[in-house]
C-alpha positions, 0 to 999 in steps of 0.5 A, a space after each residue: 648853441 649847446 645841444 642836449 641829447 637823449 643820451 645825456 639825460 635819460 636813465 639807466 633804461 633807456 641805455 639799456 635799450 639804445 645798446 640793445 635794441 633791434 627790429 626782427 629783418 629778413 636775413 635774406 629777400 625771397 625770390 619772387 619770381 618763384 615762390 608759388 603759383 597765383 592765388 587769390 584769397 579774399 577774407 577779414 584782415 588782422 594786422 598782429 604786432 609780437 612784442 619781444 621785449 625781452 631780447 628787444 625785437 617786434 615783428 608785424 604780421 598780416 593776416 587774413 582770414 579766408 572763411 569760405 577757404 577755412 584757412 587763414 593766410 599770410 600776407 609777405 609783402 615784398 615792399 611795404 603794406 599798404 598805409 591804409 591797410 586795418 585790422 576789421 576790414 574786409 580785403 581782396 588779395 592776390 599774389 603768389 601762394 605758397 601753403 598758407 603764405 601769400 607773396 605780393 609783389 611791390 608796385 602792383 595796383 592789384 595786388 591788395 585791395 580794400 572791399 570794405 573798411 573796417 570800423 572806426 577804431 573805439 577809442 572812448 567810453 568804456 571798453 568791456 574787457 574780458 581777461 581769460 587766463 588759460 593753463 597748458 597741459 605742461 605749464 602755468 600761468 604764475 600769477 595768482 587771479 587776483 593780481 591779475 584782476 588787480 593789475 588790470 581793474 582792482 588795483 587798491 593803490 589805485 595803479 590798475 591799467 584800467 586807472 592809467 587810461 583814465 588818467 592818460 584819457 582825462 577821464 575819456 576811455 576805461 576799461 571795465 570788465 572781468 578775468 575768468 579762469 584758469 582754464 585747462 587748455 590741450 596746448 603744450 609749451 612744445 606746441 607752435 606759436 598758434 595764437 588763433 587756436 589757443 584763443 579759441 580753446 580758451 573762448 570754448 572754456 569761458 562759454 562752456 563756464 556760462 560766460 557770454 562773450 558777446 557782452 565784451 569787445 576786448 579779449 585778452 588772454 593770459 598764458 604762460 610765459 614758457 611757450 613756443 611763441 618767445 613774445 613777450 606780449 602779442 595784439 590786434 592794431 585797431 579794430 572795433 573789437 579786438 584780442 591780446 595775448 599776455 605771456 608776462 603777468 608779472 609785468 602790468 606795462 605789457 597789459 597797456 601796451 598791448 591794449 594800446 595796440 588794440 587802441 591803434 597805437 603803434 611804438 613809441 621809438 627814438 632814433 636808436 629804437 622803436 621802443 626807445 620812448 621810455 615817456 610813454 608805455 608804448 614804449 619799452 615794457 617792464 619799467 612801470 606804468 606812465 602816460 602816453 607822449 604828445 603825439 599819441 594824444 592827438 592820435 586818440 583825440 583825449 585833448 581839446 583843440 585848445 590844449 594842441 595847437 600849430 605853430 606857423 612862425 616865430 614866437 615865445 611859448 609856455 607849454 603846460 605839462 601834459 599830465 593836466 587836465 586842459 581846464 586847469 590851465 590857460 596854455 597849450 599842452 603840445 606845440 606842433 610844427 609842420 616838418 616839410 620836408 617829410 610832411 610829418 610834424 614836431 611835437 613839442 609837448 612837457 612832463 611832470 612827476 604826478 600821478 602814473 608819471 610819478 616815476 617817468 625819467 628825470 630827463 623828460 621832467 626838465 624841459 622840452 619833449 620834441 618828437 616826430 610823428 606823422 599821421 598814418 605813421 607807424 610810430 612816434 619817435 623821441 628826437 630830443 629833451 631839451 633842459 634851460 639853455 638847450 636848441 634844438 636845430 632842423 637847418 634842413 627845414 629852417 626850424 630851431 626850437 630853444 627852451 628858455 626857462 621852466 618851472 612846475 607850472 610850464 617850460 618857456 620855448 621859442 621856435 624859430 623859423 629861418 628864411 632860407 631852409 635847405 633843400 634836400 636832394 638825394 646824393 649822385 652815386 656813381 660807380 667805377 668801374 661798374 662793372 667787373 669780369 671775374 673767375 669764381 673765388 676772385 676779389 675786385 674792387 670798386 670805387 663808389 663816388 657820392 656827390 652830395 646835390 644838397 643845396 648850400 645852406 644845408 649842413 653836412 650830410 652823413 650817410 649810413 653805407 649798407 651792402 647788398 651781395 649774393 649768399 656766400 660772398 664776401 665784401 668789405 667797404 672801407 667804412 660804415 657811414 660817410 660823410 659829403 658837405 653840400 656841393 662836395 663828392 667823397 669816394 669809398 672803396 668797395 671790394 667784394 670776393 664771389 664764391 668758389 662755388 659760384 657759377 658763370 654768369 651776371 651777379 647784380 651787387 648793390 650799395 644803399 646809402 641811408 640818411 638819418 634826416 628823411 628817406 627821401 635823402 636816401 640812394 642806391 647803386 647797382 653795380 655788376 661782377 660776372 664771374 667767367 667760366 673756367 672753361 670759357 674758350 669762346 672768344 668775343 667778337 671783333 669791335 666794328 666801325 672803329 674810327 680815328 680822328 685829330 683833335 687839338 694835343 690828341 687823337 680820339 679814337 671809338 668803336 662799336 662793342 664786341 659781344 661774348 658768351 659770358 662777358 667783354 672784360 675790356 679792350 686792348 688799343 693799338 697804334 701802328 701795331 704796338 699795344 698802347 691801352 687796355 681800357 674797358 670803354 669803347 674810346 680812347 684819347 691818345 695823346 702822345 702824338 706828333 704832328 704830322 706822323 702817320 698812326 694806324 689804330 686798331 682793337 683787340 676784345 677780349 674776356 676773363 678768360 684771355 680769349 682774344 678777338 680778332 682785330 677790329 678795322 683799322 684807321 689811318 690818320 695823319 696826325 696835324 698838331 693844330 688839331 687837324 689831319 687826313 683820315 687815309 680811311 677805315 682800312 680793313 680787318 686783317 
C-alpha cells in the first residue's frame, strides 16, 4: 500500500523545522551523590515552559516558591517530574540543595510530594487579560500600543488572538481585557533572564498607574526581544491564573502559544520535533495564527461528545472538518483509536481552508490528520496526512487506517483492526566482552549482540544506537541505528579509547538502544573498561579449586577466580606445562585430547599490567575418548 508521509506533503516550513529542530538537553548528568547537603523546601509550584523558536529549542522549568524562605527554588529532577506535577499547587520537596537549586533523585517516594492540588485549570468563559508592555533602561519594545492591542483584542480584520479561541473554542472561551504601558523598568538587556522580577517591576508600574490587578486572571507581559533571556516567549503550564512573557511583538502566534500554555497545552510535535505540528499553533511560531489539531480539542473540552467519538472495530467513517461547528454537521469530527501498546490513542481528525485555517498547509487539507496523544501527555504528535488511496500501518497493534475519498464536506476513512497484532518486547543486549582491562589512553573494542524478542507478526525493528562514556573519552559504534527481524539477533561493534589522563580504576560505559514505536521497545547495556595503573606491580591471586574432568570429544576444565588490586584481565591455561589458552572466563573446554593420555592442567591469573600469579592446584586426568577418565586428584600448587 502506498504510504504518504509528512514529509512529501507538508510546506516550506515544516522542512525548515524537520531540519532544524531540537530540544535543549543536559550535555552531561550531574553527580548526584554530590551535589549539596539535604534540604526540604516547601511552597507554591510553577511549571514555566521557554519557547526558543528562533533556534527551535524549549526548555521546562520547575519552580517553587518558598514563602516563609522568601526564596524561590529549582526543581532538577534526576528522572522525570512527576506526571501529576501543576502550576497552582502547593508541594513539599525534598532532595539535595545547592543555592537556590533543589536535586531530587529518581525512584524516591518522598522526594515530591503534593499538599494540596492546584485549581482546575479555567479553560472557558472569559479570561480577563491584562497586557503589560514594559521598557528596559537600555531597550524598547518596538511594537506600537496599538498593534499590540490589535493583536491581542482589536484587530479590525477580525484576526485578533482573542478572535482565534473564539473560533478554535466554538464560541466557549475569550479573551478580554486590556494593554497598559509602556512602562519604565530599572532592567538592562545585560541583566540575567529574572522573569519573576521584571514581572513584578512591571506590576509595581501598572498599580502605582491606578490599575487594579486583581480585576484580571491572566497577565501577560511584552518586553523587549533584545535581552538576556534568548526566549522567544515564556509561560505558566495551566493554573487558574497565570502569567506569560512576550519578547516578540511582532509575531501574534507567540501570543497564542504562550496563552495556550497558560491554558494547559503542551506542543503540538511530529516525530522529528515538538514543535513540528504546523496544523496547530501550538506548534511552531512566526507562520501565522490556526486552529488547534484534534487532540487538544478533546483536552480543553470545546467539542460535544458527539463530535469525538472511539472506534473499537472494523468500519468506514465520514469525518467532517474540524473547523465546523458540531451543529452543522451530523458526523464526527475526530476518530479515536485506542493504541494498546502505549495506552495513548490515534486521532483521526480533517481540515479545511476557512476562517484562522484560512492559510493552514495544503497537506493537512487533502485527507486524514492522524496524531497520537495521551492524556497527561506532554505533547500531541502529528504521525501522519494521509491523501485518497494513503494507509497508514500500526502492525504492532493491528490497526490500519485508509482514506478512501474526500471532498469539502468530509474525508471517508476505513480502520481496520487485525486479529493477530504483534507483541513488542524489549530486544536481549548482550556484550562481549563485558568487560576490558586497560592502560590509561588504550582503545578496546566490544561486540554488542542485540537479539530482537518480538513476536513473529511484528515488522522489523529499527533501533536508534546511542553511547554513554566518561568526559574526554572517545568511542565509535559502526553505525548509528540497527536494524533485527523478529526472532533474529545483529551485532555491532563498539570501540572505545579512555583518556591519557584517566586514573586507575572501574569505568561503567553504557549503550542505549532507542525505538521509534514506543519507549517501552527500548533497552540499555552497562559494560565495564578499567584502566590499570602504570605502576601496578601487585599480582593477583592465585585461582583456587581448579578441576579437570572427561567429557565425550574434550575435557572441561573451571576454576574459582583470582582476585587483584586493580583488576583480572583474564587467565592463561595450561596442559602438561605448556600454555594452550588465555581466556578471560573462569573454564575452558580443551578438545585436542587423545584417548587414554594422561594431562595435567593448571592456571596462571594475570592483570593489565602482565603481573602473573602463582599457579593454581593443578589436576590430572586420564583422558577416555568415550568420554570417561580417571582423575589421579587435585595435586598441588607448586
Amino acid at each position: 500500500m502506498k504510504i504518504n508521509t509528512l514529509n512529501t506533503i507538508l510546506n516550506k516550513f515544516t522542512l525548515l523545522l524537520i531540519l532544524t529542530c531540537s530540544t535543549i538537553a543536559s550535555a552531561e548528568p550531574p553527580d548526584w551523590a554530590i551535589l549539596g547537603e539535604p534540604a526540604e523546601v516547601t511552597g507554591e509550584l510553577e511549571i514555566l515552559y521557554f519557547d526558543d523558536f528562533e533556534h527551535h529549542k524549549g526548555e521546562y522549568r520547575y519552580i517553587v516558591h518558598d514563602k516563609q524562605k522568601g526564596k524561590h527554588f529549582q526543581l532538577e529532577f534526576e528522572g522525570k517530574p512527576p506526571q501529576d506535577a501543576a502550576t497552582g499547587s502547593f508541594v513539599r520537596v525534598r532532595g539535595k540543595a545547592n543555592d537556590d537549586q533543589i536535586f531530587m533523585e529518581a525512584n524516591s517516594t518522598s522526594s515530591f510530594e503534593t499538599l494540596v492540588s492546584a485549581a482546575t485549570p479555567i479553560v472557558s468563559g472569559d479570561q480577563k487579560t491584562i497586557v503589560l508592555v514594559a521598557n528596559f533602561q537600555d531597550a524598547t519594545v518596538s511594537c506600537p500600543i496599538q498593534d499590540i492591542e490589535d493583536t491581542m483584542f482589536t484587530d479590525p480584520n477580525g484576526k485578533s488572538v482573542d478572535e482565534l479561541y473564539r473560533e478554535t473554542s466554538l464560541g466557549n472561551l475569550q479573551f478580554t481585557g486590556e494593554v497598559a504601558g509602556p512602562f519604565a523598568i530599572t532592567s538592562k538587556i545585560t541583566d540575567n533572564c529574572n522573569i519573576s522580577s521584571w514581572a513584578d517591576a512591571a506590576d509595581s508600574r501598572a498599580i502605582a498607574s491606578g490599575i487594579n490587578l486583581s480585576n484580571f486572571t491572566r497577565k501577560v507581559y511584552v518586553l523587549p526581544s533584545n535581552n538576556g533571556c534568548g526566549h522567544t516567549g515564556i509561560a505558566n503550564v495551566g493554573g487558574s491564573s497565570s502569567r506569560a512573557w512576550i519578547f516578540r511583538c511582532d509575531m501574534p502566534d507567540v501570543f497564542a502559544h504562550e496563552l495556550g500554555h497558560n491554558l494547559g497545552m503542551r506542543h503540538a510535535g511530529s516525530a522529528s520535533s515538538e514543535y513540528g505540528d504546523f496544523s496547530d499553533v501550538m506548534g511552531y511560531s512566526n507562520v501565522g495564527l490556526r486552529q488547534i489539531n484534534g487532540p487538544h480539542q478533546e483536552q480543553m473540552g470545546w467539542r460535544s461528545p458527539e463530535a469525538i467519538i472511539e472506534v473499537t472495530g472494523d468500519g468506514v467513517f465520514d469525518i467532517a472538518p474540524l473547523e465546523l461547528d458540531a451543529l452543522s454537521t451530523i458526523d464526527p469530527q475526530v476518530l479515536k483509536i485506542r493504541k494498546p501498546d502505549t495506552g495513548e490513542y490515534y486521532y483521526l481528525s480533517y481540515r479545511q481552508r476557512t476562517g484562522f485555517d484560512s492559510n493552514i498547509p495544503s497537506g493537512f487539507t487533502t485527507g486524514i490528520n492522524i496524531h497520537r496523544f495521551a492524556e497527561g501527555a506532554a505533547h500531541t504528535h502529528l504521525i501522519n496526512a494521509l491523501a485518497d488511496g494513503g494507509s497508514f500501518v500500526d502492525s504492532n497493534n493491528g490497526i490500519t487506517i485508509n482514506q478512501i475519498s474526500h471532498d469539502q464536506n468530509s474525508v471517508l476513512a476505513e480502520v481496520i483492526f487485525s486479529t493477530t497484532p504483534c507483541t513488542q518486547t524489549a530486544p536481549e543486549i548482550t556484550a562481549s566482552p563485558l568487560s576490558h582491562t586497560a592502560q590509561a589512553g588504550d582503545t578496546v573494542n566490544y561486540s554488542i549482540t542485540i537479539n530482537n524478542r518480538d513476536s513473529a507478526s511484528c515488522p522489523n525493528s529499527t533501533w536508534t544506537v546511542d553511547t554513554l562514556i566518561p568526559m574526554g573519552w572517545a568511542g565509535s559504534v559502526n553505525t548509528s541505528e540497527i536494524t533485527v527481524a523478529p526472532g533474529s539477533s545483529n551485532t555491532l561493534n563498539w570501540s572505545v579509547s579512555s583518556a591519557s589522563s584517566s586514573a586507575a580504576g572501574n569505568y561503567s560505559i553504557s549503550m542505549n538502544l532507542a525505538s521509534s514505536d514506543t519507549s517501552a521497545h527500548d533497552s540499555n547495556i552497562t559494560a565495564n573498561y578499567t584502566v590499570a595503573s602504570s605502576s601496578d606491580t601487585e599480582a593477583p591471586t592465585a585461582p583456587t579449586e581448579l578441576t579437570a574432568s572427561a567429557q565425550r570429544k574434550k575435557v572441561s576444565v573451571s576454576w574459582q577466580p583470582s582476585t587483584d588490586n586493580i583488576a583480572v584481565a583474564g587467565y592463561k591455561v595450561f596442559r602438561n606445562d605448556i600454555q594452550i589458552a588465555t581466556t578471560t572466563s573462569i573454564s575452558y573446554s580443551d578438545s585436542n585430547v587423545v584417548s587414554g593420555e594422561t594431562y595435567t592442567y593448571y592456571t596462571v591469573a594475570f592483570d593489565a599490567a602482565n603481573n602473573f600469579s602463582s599457579q593454581s592446584n593443578s589436576s590430572i586426568i586420564i583422558y577416555a575418548s568415550n568420554g570417561g577418565g580417571s582423575n589421579r586428584g587435585g595435586g598441588k600448587k607448586r
